[in-house]
C-alpha positions as CSV (number, residue, x, y, z in Angstrom):
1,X,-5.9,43.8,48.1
2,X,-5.2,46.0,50.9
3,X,-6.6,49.2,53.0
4,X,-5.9,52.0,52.5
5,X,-3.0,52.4,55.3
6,X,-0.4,53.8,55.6
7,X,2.0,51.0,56.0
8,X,0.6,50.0,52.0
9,X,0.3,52.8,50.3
10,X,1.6,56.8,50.4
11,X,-2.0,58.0,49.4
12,X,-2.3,61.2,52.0
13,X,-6.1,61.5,50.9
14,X,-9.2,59.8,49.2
15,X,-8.7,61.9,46.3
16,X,-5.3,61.5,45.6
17,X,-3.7,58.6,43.6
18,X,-1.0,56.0,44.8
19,X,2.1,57.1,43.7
20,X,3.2,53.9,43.3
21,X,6.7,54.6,45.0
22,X,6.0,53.1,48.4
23,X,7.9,50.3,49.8
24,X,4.9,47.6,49.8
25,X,4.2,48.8,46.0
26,X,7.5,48.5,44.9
27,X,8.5,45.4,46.3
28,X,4.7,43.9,44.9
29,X,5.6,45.0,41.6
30,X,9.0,43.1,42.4
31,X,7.4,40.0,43.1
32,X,4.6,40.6,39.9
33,X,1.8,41.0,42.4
34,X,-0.8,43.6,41.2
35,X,-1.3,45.9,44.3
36,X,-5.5,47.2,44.4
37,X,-6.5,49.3,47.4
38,X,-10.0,48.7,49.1
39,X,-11.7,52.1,47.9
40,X,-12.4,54.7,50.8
41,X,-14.6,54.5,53.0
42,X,-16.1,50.7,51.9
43,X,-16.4,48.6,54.9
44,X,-17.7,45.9,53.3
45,X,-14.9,45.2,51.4
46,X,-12.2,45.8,53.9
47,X,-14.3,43.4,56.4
48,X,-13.8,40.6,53.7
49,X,-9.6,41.6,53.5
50,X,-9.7,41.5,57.0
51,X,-11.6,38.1,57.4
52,X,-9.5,36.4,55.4
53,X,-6.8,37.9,57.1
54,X,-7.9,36.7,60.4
55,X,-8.1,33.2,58.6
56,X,-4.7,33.5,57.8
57,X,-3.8,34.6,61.8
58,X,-5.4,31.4,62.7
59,X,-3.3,29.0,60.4
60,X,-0.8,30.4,62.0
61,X,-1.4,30.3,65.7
62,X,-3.0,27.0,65.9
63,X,0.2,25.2,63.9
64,X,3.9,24.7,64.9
65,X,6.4,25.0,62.2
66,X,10.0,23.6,62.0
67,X,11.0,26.0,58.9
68,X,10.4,28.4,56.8
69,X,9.1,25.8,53.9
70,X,7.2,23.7,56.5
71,X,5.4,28.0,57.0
72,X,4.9,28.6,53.3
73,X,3.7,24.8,52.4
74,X,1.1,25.0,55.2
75,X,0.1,28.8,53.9
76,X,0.0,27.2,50.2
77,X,-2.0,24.4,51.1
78,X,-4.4,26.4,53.4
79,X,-4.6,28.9,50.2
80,X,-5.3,25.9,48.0
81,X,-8.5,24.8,50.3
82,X,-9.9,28.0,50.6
83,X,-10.1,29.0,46.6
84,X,-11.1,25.2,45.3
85,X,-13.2,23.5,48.5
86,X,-14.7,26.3,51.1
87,X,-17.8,27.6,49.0
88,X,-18.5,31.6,49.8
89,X,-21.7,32.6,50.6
90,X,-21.0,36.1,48.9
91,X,-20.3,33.8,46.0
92,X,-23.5,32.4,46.1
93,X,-22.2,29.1,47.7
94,X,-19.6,28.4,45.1
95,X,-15.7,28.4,45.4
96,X,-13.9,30.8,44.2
97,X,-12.2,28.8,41.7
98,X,-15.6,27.8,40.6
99,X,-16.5,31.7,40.2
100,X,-13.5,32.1,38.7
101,X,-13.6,29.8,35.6
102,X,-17.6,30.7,34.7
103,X,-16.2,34.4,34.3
104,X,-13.3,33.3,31.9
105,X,-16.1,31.5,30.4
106,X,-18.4,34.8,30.0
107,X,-15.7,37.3,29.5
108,X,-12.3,35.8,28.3
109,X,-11.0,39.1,27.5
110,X,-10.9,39.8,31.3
111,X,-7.7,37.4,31.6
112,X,-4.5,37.1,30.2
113,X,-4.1,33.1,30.9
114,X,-6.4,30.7,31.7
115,X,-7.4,29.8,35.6
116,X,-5.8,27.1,37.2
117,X,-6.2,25.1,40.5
118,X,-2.9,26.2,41.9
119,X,-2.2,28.8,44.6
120,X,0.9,31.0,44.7
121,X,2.2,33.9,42.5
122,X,3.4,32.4,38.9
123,X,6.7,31.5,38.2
């Protein structure tokens, strides 16, 4: 999930649709990530994008890394942690994961396999 900026999306106004052809769409659809845009004008839900990016920028200034692997192992593991063991308070103090699996519990239909523990984009 993103804003609604340009550098993520060729939307000129509220109104008007993605086309779908910009860079950071294509190369999502590339990599089988499904690209949502924060609606306009919703702060709420562009503060929570934006904390967790900010999470994200603190990973990554408070840890050396030797490679590129040693950069995406920390990301994964720091992704790991914060879907199975940091509870949300927006989630009414349960993880995500947790959230997750009650609705594929209550609405199965809403998924197209079942939730798992692991972070990173399937294979």
């Amino acid at each position: 999930m993103t804003d609604n900026g340009k550098e993520f999306n060729d939307r000129l106004f509220a109104a008007c649709a993605p086309s779908g052809a910009h860079e950071f769409d294509q190369l999502c659809t590339e990599l089988g990530i499904e690209h949502r845009l924060t609606p306009p004008k919703s702060p709420q839900t562009n503060g929570m994008v934006e904390w967790f990016n900010g999470c994200i920028s603190d990973v990554l200034k408070t840890n050396r890394f030797d490679s590129a692997l040693d950069l995406e192992q920390t990301l994964m593991r720091y992704v790991h942690l914060y879907n199975t063991q940091l509870p949300q308070s927006a989630l009414r103090s349960r993880t995500l994961m947790q959230t997750i699996k009650d609705w594929h519990k209550s609405q199965p239909h809403l998924f197209v396999k079942l939730p798992g523990n692991h972070a990173g984009r399937d294979t």
